[in-house]
Each structure stands twice: as C-alpha cells, then as structure tokens.
C-alpha positions as CSV (number, residue, x, y, z in Angstrom):
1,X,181.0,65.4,93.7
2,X,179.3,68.2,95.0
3,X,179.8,69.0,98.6
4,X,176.6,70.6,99.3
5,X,174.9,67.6,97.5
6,X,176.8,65.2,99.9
7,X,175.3,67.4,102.8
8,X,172.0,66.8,102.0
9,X,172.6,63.7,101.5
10,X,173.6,62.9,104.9
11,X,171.6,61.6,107.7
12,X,170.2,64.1,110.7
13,X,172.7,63.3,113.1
14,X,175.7,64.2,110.5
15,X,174.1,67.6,109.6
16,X,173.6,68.0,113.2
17,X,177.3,67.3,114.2
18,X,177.9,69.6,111.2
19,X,176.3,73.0,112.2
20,X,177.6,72.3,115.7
21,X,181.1,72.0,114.6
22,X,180.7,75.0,112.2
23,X,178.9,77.2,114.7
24,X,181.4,76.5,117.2
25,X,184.4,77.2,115.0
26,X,184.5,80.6,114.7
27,X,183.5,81.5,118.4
28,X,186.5,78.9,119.2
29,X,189.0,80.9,116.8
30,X,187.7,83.9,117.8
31,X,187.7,82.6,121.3
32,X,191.6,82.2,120.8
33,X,192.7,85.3,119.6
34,X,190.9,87.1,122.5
35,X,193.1,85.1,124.8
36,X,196.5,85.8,122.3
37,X,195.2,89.4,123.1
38,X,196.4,91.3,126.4
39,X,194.1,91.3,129.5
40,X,194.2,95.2,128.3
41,X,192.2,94.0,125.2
42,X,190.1,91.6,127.0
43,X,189.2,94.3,129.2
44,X,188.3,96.5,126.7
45,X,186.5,93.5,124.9
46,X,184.3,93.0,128.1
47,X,183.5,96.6,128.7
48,X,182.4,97.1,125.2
49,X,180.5,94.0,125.4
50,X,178.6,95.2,128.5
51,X,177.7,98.4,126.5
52,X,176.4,96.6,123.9
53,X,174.0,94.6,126.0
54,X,173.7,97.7,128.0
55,X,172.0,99.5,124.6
56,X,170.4,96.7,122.9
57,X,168.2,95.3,125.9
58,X,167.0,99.5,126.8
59,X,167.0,99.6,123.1
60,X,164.5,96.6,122.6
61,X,162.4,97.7,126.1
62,X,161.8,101.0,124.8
63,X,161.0,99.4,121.3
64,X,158.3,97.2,123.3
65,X,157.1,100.3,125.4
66,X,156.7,102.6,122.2
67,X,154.7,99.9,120.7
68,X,152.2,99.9,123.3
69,X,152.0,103.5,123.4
70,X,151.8,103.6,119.6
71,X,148.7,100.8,119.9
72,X,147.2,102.8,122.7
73,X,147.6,105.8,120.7
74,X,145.7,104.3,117.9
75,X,142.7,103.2,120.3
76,X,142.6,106.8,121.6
77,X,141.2,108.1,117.9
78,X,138.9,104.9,118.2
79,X,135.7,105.0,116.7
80,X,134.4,102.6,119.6
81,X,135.8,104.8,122.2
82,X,134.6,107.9,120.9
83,X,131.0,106.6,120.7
84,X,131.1,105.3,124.8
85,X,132.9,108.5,125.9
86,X,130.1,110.3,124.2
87,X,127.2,107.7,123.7
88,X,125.0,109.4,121.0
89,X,121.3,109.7,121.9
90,X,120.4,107.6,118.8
91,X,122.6,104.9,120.9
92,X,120.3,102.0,122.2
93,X,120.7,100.0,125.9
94,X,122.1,96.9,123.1
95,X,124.5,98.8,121.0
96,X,126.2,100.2,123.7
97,X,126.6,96.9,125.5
98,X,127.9,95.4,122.2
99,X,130.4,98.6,121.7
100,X,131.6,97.8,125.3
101,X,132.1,94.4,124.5
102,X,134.1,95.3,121.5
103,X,136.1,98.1,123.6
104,X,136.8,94.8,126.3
105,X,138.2,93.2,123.1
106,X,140.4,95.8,121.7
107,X,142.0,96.2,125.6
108,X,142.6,92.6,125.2
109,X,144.6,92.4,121.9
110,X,146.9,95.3,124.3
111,X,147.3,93.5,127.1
112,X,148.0,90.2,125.0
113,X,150.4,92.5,122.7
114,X,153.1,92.7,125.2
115,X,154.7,90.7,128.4
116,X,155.4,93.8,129.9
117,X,151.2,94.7,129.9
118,X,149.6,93.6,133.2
119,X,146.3,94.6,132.6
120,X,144.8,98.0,130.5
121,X,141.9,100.0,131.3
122,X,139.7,102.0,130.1
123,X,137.8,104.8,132.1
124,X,135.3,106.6,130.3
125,X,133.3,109.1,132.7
126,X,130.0,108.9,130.4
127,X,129.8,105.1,131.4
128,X,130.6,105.8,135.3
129,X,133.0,102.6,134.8
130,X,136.6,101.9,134.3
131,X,136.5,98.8,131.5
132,X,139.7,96.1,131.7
133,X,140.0,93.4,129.8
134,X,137.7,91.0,130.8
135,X,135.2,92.8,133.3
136,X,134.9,96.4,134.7
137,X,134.9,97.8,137.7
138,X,133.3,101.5,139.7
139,X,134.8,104.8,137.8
140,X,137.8,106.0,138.5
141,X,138.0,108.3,142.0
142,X,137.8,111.9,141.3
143,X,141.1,111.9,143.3
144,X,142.9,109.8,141.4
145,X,142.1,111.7,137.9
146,X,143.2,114.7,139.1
147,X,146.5,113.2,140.1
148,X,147.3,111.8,136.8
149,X,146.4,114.6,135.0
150,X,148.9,116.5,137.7
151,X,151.7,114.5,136.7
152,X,150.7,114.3,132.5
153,X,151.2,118.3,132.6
154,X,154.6,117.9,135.3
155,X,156.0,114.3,133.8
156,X,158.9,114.3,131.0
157,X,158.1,110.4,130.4
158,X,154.6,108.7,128.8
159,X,156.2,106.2,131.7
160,X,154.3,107.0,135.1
161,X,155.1,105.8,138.5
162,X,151.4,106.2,140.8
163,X,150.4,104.3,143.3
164,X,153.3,101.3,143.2
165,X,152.1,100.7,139.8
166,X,154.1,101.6,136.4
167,X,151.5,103.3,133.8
168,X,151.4,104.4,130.7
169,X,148.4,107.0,130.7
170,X,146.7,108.4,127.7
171,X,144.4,110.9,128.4
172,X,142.0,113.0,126.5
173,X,141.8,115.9,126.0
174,X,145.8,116.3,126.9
175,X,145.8,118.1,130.2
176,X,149.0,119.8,128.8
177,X,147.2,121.5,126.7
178,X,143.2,121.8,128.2
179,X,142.1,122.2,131.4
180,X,138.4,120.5,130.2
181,X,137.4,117.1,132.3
182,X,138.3,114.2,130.6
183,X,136.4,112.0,128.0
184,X,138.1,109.2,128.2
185,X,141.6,107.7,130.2
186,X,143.7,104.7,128.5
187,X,145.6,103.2,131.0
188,X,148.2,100.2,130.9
189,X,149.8,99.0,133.7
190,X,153.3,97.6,132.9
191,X,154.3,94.3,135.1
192,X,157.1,94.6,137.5
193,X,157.4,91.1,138.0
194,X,158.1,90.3,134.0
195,X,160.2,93.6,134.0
196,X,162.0,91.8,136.6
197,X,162.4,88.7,134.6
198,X,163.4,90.9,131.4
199,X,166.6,92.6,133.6
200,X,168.2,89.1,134.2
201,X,168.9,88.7,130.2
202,X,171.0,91.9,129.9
203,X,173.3,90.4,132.5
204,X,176.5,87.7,131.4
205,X,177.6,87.0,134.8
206,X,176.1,85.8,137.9
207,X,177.2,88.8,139.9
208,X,176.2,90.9,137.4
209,X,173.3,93.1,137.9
210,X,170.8,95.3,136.1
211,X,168.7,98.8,137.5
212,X,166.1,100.4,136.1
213,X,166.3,103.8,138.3
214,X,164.0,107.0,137.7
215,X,165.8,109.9,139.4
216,X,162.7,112.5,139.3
217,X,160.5,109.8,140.4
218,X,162.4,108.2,142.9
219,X,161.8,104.8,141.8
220,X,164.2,101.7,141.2
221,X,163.8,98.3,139.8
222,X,166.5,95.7,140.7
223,X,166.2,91.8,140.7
224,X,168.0,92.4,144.2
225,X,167.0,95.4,145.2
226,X,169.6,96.7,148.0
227,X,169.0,100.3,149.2
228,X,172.2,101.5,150.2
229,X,173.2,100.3,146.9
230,X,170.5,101.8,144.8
231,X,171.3,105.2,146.8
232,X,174.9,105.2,146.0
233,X,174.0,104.7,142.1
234,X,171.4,107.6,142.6
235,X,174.9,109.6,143.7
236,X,176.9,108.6,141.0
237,X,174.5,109.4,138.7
238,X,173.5,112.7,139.8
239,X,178.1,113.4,139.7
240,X,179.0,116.4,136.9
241,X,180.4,114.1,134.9
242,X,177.5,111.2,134.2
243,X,174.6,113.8,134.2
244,X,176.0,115.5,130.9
245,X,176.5,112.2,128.8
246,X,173.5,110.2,127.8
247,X,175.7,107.1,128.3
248,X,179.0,105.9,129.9
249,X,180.9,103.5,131.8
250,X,182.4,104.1,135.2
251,X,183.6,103.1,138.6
252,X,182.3,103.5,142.1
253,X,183.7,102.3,145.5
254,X,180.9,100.7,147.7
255,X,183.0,100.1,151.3
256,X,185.9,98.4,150.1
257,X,184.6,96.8,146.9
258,X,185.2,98.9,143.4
259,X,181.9,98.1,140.6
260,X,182.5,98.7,137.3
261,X,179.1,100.8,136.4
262,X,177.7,100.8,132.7
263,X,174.8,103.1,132.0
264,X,172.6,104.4,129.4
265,X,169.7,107.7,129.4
266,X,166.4,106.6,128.0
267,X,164.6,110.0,126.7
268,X,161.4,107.6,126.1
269,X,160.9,106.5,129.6
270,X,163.3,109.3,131.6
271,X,164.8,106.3,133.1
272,X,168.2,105.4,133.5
273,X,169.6,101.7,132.8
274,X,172.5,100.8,134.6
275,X,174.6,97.5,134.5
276,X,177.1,96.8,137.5
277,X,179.6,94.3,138.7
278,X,182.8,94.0,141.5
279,X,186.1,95.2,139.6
280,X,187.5,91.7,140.5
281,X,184.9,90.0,138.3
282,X,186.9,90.9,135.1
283,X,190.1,90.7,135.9
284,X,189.6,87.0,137.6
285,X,188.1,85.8,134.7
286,X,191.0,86.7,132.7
287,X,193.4,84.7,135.0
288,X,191.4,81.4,134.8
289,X,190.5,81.9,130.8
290,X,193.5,80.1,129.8
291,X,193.2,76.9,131.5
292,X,189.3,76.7,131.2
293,X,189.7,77.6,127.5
294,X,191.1,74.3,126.6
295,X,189.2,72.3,128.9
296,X,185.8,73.8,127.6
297,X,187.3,73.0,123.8
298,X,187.9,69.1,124.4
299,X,184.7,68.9,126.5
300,X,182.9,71.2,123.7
301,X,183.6,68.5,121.0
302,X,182.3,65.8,123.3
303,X,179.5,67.5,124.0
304,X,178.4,68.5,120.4
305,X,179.0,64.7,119.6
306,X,176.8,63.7,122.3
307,X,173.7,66.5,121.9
308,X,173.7,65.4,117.9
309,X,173.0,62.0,119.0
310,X,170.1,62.6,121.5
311,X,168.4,65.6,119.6
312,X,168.5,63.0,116.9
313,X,167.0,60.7,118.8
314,X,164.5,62.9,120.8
315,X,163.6,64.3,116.8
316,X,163.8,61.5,114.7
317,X,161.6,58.6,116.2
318,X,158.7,60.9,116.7
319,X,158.3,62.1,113.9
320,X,158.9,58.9,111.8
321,X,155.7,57.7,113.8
322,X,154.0,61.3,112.6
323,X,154.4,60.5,109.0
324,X,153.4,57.1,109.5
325,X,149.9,58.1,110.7
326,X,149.6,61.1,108.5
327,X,150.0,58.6,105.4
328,X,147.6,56.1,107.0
329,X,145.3,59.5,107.4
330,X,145.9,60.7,103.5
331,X,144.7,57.4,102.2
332,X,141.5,57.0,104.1
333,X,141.9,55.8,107.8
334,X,140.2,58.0,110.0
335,X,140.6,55.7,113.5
336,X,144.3,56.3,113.0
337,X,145.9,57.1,117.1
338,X,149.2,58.0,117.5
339,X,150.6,57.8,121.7
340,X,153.8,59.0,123.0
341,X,155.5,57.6,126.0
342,X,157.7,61.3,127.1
343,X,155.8,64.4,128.3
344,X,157.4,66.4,125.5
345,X,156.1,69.1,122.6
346,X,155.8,65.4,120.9
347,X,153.2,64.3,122.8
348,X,150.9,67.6,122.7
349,X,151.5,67.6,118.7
350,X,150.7,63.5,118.9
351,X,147.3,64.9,121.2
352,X,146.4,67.1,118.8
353,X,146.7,65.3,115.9
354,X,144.6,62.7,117.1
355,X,142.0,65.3,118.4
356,X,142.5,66.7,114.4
357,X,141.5,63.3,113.3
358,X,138.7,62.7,115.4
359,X,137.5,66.2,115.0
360,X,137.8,65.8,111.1
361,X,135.6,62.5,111.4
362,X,133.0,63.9,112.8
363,X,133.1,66.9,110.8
364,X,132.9,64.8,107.5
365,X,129.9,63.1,109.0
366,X,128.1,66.1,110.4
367,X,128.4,68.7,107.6
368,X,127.8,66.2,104.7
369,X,124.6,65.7,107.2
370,X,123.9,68.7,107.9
371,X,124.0,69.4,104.0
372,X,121.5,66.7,103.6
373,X,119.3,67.5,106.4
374,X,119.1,71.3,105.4
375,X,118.1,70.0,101.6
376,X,115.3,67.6,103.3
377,X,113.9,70.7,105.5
378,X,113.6,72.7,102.7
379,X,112.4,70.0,101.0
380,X,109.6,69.4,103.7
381,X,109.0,73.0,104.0
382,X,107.9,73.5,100.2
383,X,105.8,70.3,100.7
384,X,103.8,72.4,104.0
385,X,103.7,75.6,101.7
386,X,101.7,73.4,98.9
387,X,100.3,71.0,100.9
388,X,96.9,70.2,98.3
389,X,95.2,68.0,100.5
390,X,95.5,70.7,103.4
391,X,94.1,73.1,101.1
392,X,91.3,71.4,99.1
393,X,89.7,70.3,103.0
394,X,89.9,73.7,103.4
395,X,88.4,75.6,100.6
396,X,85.9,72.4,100.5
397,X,85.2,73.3,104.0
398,X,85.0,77.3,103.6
399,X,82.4,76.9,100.7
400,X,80.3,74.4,103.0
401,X,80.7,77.4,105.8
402,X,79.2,79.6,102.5
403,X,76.6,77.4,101.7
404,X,75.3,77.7,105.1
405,X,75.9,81.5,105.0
406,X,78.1,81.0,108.1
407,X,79.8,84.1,107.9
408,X,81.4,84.3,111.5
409,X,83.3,81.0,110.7
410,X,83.8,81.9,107.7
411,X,85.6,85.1,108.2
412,X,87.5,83.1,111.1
413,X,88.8,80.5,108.9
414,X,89.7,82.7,105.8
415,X,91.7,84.6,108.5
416,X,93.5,81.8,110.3
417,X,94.2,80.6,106.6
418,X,95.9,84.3,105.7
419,X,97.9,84.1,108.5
420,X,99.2,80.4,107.7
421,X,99.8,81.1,104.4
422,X,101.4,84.2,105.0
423,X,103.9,82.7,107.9
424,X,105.6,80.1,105.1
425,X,105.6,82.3,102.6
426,X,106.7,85.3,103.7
427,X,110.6,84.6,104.5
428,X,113.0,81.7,104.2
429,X,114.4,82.4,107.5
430,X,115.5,78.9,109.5
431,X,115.3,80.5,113.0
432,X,112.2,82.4,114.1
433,X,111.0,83.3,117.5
434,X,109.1,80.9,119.6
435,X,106.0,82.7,120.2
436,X,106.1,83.3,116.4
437,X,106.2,79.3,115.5
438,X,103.8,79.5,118.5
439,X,100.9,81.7,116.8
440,X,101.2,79.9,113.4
441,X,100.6,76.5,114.9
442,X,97.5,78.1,116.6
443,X,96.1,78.8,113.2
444,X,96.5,75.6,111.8
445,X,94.7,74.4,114.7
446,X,92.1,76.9,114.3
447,X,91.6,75.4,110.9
448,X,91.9,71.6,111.8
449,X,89.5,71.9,114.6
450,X,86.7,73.6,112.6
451,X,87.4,71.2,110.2
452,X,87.2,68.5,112.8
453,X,85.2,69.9,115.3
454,X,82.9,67.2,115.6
455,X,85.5,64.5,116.1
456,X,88.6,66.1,118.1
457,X,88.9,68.3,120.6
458,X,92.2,70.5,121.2
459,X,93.5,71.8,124.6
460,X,95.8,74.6,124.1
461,X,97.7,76.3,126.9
462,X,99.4,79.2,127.8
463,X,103.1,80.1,126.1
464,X,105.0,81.1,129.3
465,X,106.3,84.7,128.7
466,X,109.7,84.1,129.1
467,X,110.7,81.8,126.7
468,X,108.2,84.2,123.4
469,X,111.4,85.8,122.3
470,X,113.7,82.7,122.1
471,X,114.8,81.4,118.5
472,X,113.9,78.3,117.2
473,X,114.5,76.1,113.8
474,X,111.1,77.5,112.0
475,X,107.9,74.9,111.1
476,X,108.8,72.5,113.8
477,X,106.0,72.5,115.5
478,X,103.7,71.8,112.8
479,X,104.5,68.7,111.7
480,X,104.1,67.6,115.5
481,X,100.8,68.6,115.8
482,X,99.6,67.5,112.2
483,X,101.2,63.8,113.3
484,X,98.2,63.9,115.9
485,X,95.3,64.6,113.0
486,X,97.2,62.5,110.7
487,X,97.9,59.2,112.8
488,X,97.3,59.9,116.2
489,X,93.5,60.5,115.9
490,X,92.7,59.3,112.4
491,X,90.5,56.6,113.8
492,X,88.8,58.6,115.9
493,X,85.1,59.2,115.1
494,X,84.3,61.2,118.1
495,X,85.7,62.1,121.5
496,X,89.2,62.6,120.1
497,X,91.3,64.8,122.5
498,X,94.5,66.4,122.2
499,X,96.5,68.6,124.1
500,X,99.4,71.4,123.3
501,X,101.2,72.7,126.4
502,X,104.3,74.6,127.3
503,X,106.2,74.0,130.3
504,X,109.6,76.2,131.5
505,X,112.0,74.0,133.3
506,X,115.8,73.6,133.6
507,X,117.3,76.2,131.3
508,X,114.5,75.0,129.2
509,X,110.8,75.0,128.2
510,X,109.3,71.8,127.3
511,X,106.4,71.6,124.5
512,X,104.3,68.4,124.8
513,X,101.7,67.0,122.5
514,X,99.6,64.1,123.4
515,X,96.3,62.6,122.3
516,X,93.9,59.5,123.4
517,X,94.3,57.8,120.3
518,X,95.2,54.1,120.7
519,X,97.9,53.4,123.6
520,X,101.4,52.8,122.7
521,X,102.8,50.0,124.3
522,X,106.6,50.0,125.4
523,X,107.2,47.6,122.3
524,X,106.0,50.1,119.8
525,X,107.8,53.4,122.0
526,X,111.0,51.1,121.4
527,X,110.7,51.1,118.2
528,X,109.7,54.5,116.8
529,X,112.4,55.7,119.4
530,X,115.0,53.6,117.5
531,X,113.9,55.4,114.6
532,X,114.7,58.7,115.9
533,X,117.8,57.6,116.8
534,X,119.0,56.0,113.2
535,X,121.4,57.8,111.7
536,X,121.1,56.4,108.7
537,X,120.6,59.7,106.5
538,X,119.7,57.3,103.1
539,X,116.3,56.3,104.6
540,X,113.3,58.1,104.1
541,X,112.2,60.3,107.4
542,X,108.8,61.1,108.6
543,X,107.7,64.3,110.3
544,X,108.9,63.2,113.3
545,X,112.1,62.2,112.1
546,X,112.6,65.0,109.9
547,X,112.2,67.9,113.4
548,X,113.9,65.6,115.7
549,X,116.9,65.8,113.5
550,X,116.8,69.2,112.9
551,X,116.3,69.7,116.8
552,X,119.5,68.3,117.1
553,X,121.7,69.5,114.1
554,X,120.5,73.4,115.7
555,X,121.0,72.5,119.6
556,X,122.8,69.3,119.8
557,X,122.6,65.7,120.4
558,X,121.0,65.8,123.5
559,X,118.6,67.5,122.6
560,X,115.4,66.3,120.2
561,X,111.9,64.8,120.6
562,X,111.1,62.0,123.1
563,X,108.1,59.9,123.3
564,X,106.5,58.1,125.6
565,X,103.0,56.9,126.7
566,X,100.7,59.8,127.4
567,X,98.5,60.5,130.6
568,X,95.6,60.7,127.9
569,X,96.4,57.4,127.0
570,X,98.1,57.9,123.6
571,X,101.5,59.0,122.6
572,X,103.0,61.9,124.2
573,X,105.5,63.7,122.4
574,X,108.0,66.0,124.2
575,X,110.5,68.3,122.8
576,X,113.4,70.3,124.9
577,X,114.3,73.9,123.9
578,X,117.3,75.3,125.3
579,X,117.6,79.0,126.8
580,X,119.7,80.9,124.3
581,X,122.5,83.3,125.4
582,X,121.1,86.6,126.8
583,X,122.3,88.3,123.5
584,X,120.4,85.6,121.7
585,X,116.6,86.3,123.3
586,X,116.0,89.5,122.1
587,X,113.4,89.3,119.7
588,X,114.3,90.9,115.9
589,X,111.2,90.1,114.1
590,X,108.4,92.7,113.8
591,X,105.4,92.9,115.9
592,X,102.5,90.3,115.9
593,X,99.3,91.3,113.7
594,X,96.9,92.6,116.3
595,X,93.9,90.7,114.4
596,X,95.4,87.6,115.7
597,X,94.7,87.3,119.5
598,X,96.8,84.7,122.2
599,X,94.5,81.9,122.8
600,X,94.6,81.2,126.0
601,X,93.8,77.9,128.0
602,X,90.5,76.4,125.9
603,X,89.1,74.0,124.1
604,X,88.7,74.4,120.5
C-alpha cells in the first residue's frame, strides 16, 4: 500500500508525532556531525552562524525601512498632497476638509504598514498645520524646518536622528538641490521601543547582544545600553582595519573580558549593526555539547510524544464542536451557540461565530424587510403622486374659486398645487432636506385648508433654523398630516383644529401633529401603538405604519412615531429626527423657489 495514502489516513496525533520526528531528524543528524566535528569547526560553524543572523536581520530592517521610504515616496507625488500644499482657489472650505481627511487616511495605511512606524506626519505650510494620523496639531516651528532641511543637504542616510526621535524626512522641494521654502514635509517617526524589541531576535544566546550605532550621528541603540561599552565599539569601529570592510568579525578586550564582535555597514541607514558576546561563551558551550546533546535527544522524543498529544487535544475537540454548529447552521438553525470553557484563539473564533450567526439573523430579517418596505414606499409614494380623490376636490374646488371669479384664491391654489405636484414628481430621491419635506407639506396644507376652511383650522409653526438642512426619508410628513383630514377631523363639521410644530431637543428636533378630534383613550393608544410595533411585514400598513417603519429602517429602532393623547384633546403624533453627522447637514439640493414664502406662526 501506498505510504502516503496510509499518512493521510492516519489520525492528527500520528501526523503530528510524524512531522515532529521528521523535522527533528535532520537537525539531530546534523546536530551529531557538528559534535563528530573539532571545536575548530564548531567555532567556525558559530561564527558563520552569527554572520548570518548578523546580515539577514540588517538585511530584513533595511528591507522594512526602504519600504516605508518607498510608500512615503509615493505619497510625496500625491495628488491629495499636492492639492493642500497648494489649495487651488476653485478649492471650497468642504473639499479641503475632505482632502485632509483622506491625507489623515493615507498617513494611517503608513503608520499601520510597519511596526517600526510610531506615528507619520504631514506638514504642509499652506494649511499652517502639521497633519498625523488621527488629528493635527500647530505647524511645524520655523526652527525646526530649517534644521531638517540643514541636515537633508549634510546627512548620507534618509535615516535622521533630531530631537531623540529617529525620522525618516521627505521634503519637497529637496533642499539638496533648491533653496525654495518647502511645500510640503513627510515625516515618520521610527519607534525605538519596537526597534528595541526587533534587536533581541538577531541574538542566539542570552549574553548575546545586538547595537545599532551611528558613528556621524553619535547615536546608539542597545537593549542594555552600557556607555563605556558602546564607546569602546565606537573605537573599534573607527580602527584601520574595520573602517575599510563593510563587514567583519573581530575581537576586543573590555578590562579583562575578550567579546567576539560581528558587524555589518548599512549604506541605507549609515548605521552600523554589530553583534557581541564574551569569548568564553563559545568555547564553553562546546565543552558541555556533548553531554547535553544526548540528554536533549531522549528528552526531545518525550517531548515530541507529549506536545502531539496536547496540540491534539487543544485542536481537535474544538473544532469538532465548530463543525458541529456550522452543520446545524448550513441546514437552517440560526439560534445555534457555541461556548468554550479555555481563554484561547478557540474561544474568540467560537465569539465570533456566534456574533456571525446572530448578525446573519438579523440581517436575513432586516434586508428581506427592508426590500419589502422600500417596494411598499415606492408603492405609497406613486399612490400620493396620483392621488384622484386629492385631485378631483381640487380642480372641483379651483372651478368653484372660478365660478366666483375668485382670482386671488385662485392664483394661490393653482400655485400651492404646482409646487406639490412638482415636489413628487420631480426626483426619486429617498432622502431630502427637512425644510424641503417642510415647504411641500405647507402646500398641501395650503390646499386642504382652502378646501376646508370652513371646518378646520391649522396652526403651523416655525421650522427652527438649525435642523432646515438635515436629511430626511422624503413624503413622511404628508401622510401624517393627511391622517388628521382623513380620520382625525373627518367628523368635524366646524371648529376642527389642528396644529404642526417643530421642536429642537436632545440631538433631535421633534415634529408633532395633534387635533381636537375625538379623545383617544389609553385603550385605543395601546392598540394603534401595538400596531406600530408589529413586525409582521405580510399585513397591510396604514400611513402611519407605512412612515413609522421607514423612520426606523433610515435611523433605527429607537427611533419612529409615538402617539399619545393630545393637549387639544385628540391624538398627538410625535416623530424624533436625529442630528446627522456634521458632514451630513450640509444642504445639496438647489435653492427654494422665491414665490413660495415660510409661513410663519398662523392660522390658516
């Protein structure tokens, strides 16, 4: 039979002991035939291995560090930052906000790009600020520019020390080559404390230790920094014989302890790399090697034994009960929980797969609803554009007005009527501003109360100015105020009231219709409040229905209409709009017909 086949045919714990055993083999053989070898060879092997780390850890920082400057180098020909560090004329207050924003963005995806980014800037002298990632703060002091343009004309390396801060600078124009002020400065700040966490993993040993040291600069970074010893590295770096090779391996007597001293040139950053550790280091490991050697291979095979078992354990059980509850999700359960009894990855994978679930419910529920609900609005908003019985009263009421050679009304009405007609015709839009839903329900008034002027009586009041520009779901406040000619006051011979007010409160304004029609008792609140609240989307809605859903598919759940009894001594019906985001309340829509004028506080 195939041996591959029988692999795969094994258990998790088998494969596990399995790639152990094979993984361990040939670092144990190879393991062996270093210790066959001469402590001359070992030597050698250990030396070469401390090059090696030596180059591939400078090798992989200055990878990182020519990333960023690569990435900051790209934002420097950005079309964002051009436009701030000039800001055209045809620029407005918004747009430059927004290109500010999107500037604040970019400098995050740099900081986020790297573990060695602390924080990058952007100072752009047309904006008298210095922009960071989140916020900004006061423009850079003239001081401060001229120094870093001081040191980009004197500095070999992109890699700047200033300050007790590590940066790399890009600034434009290059002050190597023009003498002009600059347009804009890209700055990122390099952390010292994850530098500092980054030097530990070039080291093998636990008195081994690893230097970052600028010679023109003057400046060192050591996970133990020790000035006498930094110094006497600074010497032997600066001897004949290291300062002509890029790289090399030496020794140096500190008192009466010898260090082996590996170090490499980095052209990038003009910064050398240096890995040191006591002489006695290497030649007392190769004394013990032996004996350990043989103790760490029977303990080894223990130990792989024992780690198959548990990562099988720690693996296997969780995510048996994870493919239990995902086949319990695929056919149909959505209340489907899933707990874990270890603070482990297990138990944020089992939290978010029960917040997927729950998330997924609701989503099912709320977009096939909000499908539905979008078809009814459009739906109820086609049945206000051809309203017949709205328009027969009408025309029936403009050729009384014509009979009577009432021209003043006349003219009035025919207007109001244009302007209605025009509002839910002109656009399909779903949000509009408030002012604008505002005006249109003042010209259906306009035309109800001529229509009923001997019967009911509207008080309108004041829109408060701050809340015209805010959007809202359009032809919601219609329906309302048709609900009080329609049932509210349809029995109403004479002295009908009504009254349309706007209130700012809470991060809100509130918009109240009542009338004196019959009172409401609590019974019959109750009830038409249960209604609202019925989620049952299968049953026919009414007007009221119909906005209070739509109030809360747009704003939320808490939001909507509430009723209650009205001071007048009808129903009172309240509705909550929310105050948008600052970038939400500017208003987009073109300026109000002048023929229509704001009615202020009157009777109609």
């Amino acid at each position: 039979m195939n041996p591959i086949y029988m692999i795969r045919r094994t258990t998790i714990w088998t494969k596990l002991v399995l790639t152990f055993l094979f993984t361990m083999t040939p670092l144990y053989i190879i393991s062996l035939q270093i210790n066959q070898m001469g402590s001359d060879n070992v030597k050698h092997e250990i030396l070469g291995s401390l090059d090696s780390r030596l180059h591939y850890y400078l090798t992989s920082f200055e990878a990182e560090v020519n990333r960023i400057l690569k990435l900051q180098d790209q934002y420097g020909v950005d079309e964002d930052i051009e436009k701030l560090s000039a800001i055209p004329p045809s620029m407005t207050e918004y747009e430059i906000i927004e290109t500010q924003k999107r500037v604040q963005n970019k400098l995050l995806v740099l900081k986020n790009s790297s573990l060695f980014v602390e924080e990058s800037t952007a100072y752009i002298p047309m904006l008298e600020k210095t922009l960071n990632s989140v916020s900004y703060t006061d423009e850079m002091p003239a001081g401060q520019v001229q120094e870093l343009q001081a040191l980009a004309r004197t500095q070999k390396s992109p890699l700047v020390s200033w300050n007790g801060q590590l940066l790399l600078n890009n600034i434009f124009p290059n002050p190597a080559y023009s003498e002009r002020k600059p347009a804009f400065i890209l700055q990122t700040v390099l952390s010292e404390r994850d530098i500092l966490r980054y030097l530990p993993q070039a080291t093998n040993q636990k008195k081994e230790e690893a230097v970052l040291l600028n010679l023109q600069q003057d400046w060192a970074i050591a996970n133990h920094p020790d000035p006498a010893m930094i110094a006497d590295l600074t010497a032997f770096l600066k001897l004949p014989e290291h300062t002509s090779e890029p790289s090399g391996t030496g020794s140096m007597k500190v008192g009466d302890k010898t260090y082996v001293v590996s170090y490499e040139y980095s052209p990038l950053l003009n910064t050398y790399f240096l890995i040191y550790l006591p002489k006695g280091e290497i030649s007392g490991l190769l004394h013990k090697y032996r004996v350990w050697f043989w103790i760490l291979s029977v303990v080894s095979f223990f130990v792989i034994l024992l780690f198959s078992y548990w990562i099988y354990r720690v693996i296997h059980s969780p995510l048996k009960n994870l493919v239990l509850a995902f086949r319990k999700v695929e056919g149909g359960a959505m209340d489907v929980r899933i707990r874990h009894r270890n603070f482990t990855e297990f138990d944020y994978l089992y939290g978010q797969f029960n917040s997927m679930v729950a998330k997924l419910h609701v989503l099912i529920n709320e977009v096939y609803e909000s499908q539905i609900r979008s078809q009814r609005s459009e739906l109820k908003q086609l049945q206000s554009q051809i309203n017949p019985h709205f328009l027969y009263n009408t025309y029936f009421m403009v050729r009384r007005m014509a009979e009577e050679y009432d021209f003043e009304n006349i003219a009035s009405v025919t207007q109001h009527l244009g302007d209605y007609l025009l509002y839910i015709t002109r656009n399909a839009e779903d949000m509009v501003r408030l002012e604008t839903e505002w005006r249109h329900t003042l010209s259906y008034i306009e035309i109800q109360s001529m229509r009923f002027q001997r019967r009911i009586v509207m008080n309108v009041g004041e829109l408060p100015a701050a809340c015209k520009d805010w959007k809202v779901p359009k032809l919601f406040l219609q329906p309302l105020i048709e609900n009080v000619y329609v049932h509210g006051l349809k029995d109403k011979l004479s002295g009908g009231v009504a009254e349309l007010s706007a209130q700012l409160g809470d991060g809100c304004v509130i918009i109240r219709i009542q009338d004196n029609g019959e009172g409401c008792d609590e019974r019959q609140i109750d009830r038409m409040t249960a209604q609202l609240l019925q989620r049952d989307i299968e049953t026919e809605t009414t007007g009221l229905i119909n906005v209070h859903r739509r109030l809360q598919l747009t704003y939320g759940r808490q939001y909507g209409i509430r009723l209650a009894a009205g001071s007048l001594g009808g129903l009172s019906v309240e509705v909550a709009i929310p105050q948008p985001p600052l970038t939400e309340s500017v208003a987009t829509e073109p300026a109000p017909n002048p023929s229509i004028p704001t009615i202020p506080t009157k009777e109609v």
